[in-house]
Phi, psi and omega in degrees: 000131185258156188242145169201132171229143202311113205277167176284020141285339210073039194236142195250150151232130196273111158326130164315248284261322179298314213275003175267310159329340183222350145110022206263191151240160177282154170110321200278137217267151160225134177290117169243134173217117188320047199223121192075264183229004184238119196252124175236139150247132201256109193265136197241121246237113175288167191297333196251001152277342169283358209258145169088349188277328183289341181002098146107358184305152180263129168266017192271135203043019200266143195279143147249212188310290187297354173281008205244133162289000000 
């Protein structure tokens, strides 16, 4: 388990071993959220890194209008 701690700045540095593992870069933006006592950082992804990820999703049951009262 890698450890990192918090500077008298507030600034984290992500253990080598997570940023070799997940691909990260310097420079690269992150999304933070908040839930409970657990801080998730979120890597935020341009559009054309977004391209190609639903391929192949199924729309077969997806609710529209008429399922609604």
């Amino acid at each position: 388990m890698a450890v990192a701690t918090l500077s008298s700045k507030f600034q984290l540095g992500i253990p080598k071993s997570v940023r070799e593992e997940l691909g990260l870069k310097a420079g690269q933006k992150f999304t933070v959220i908040a839930k409970g006592s657990v801080i998730e950082l979120v890597p935020v992804r341009s559009m054309d890194d977004m391209r190609g990820l639903l391929r192949g999703a199924s729309t077969v049951e997806v609710r529209d209008r008429r399922d609604r009262f």
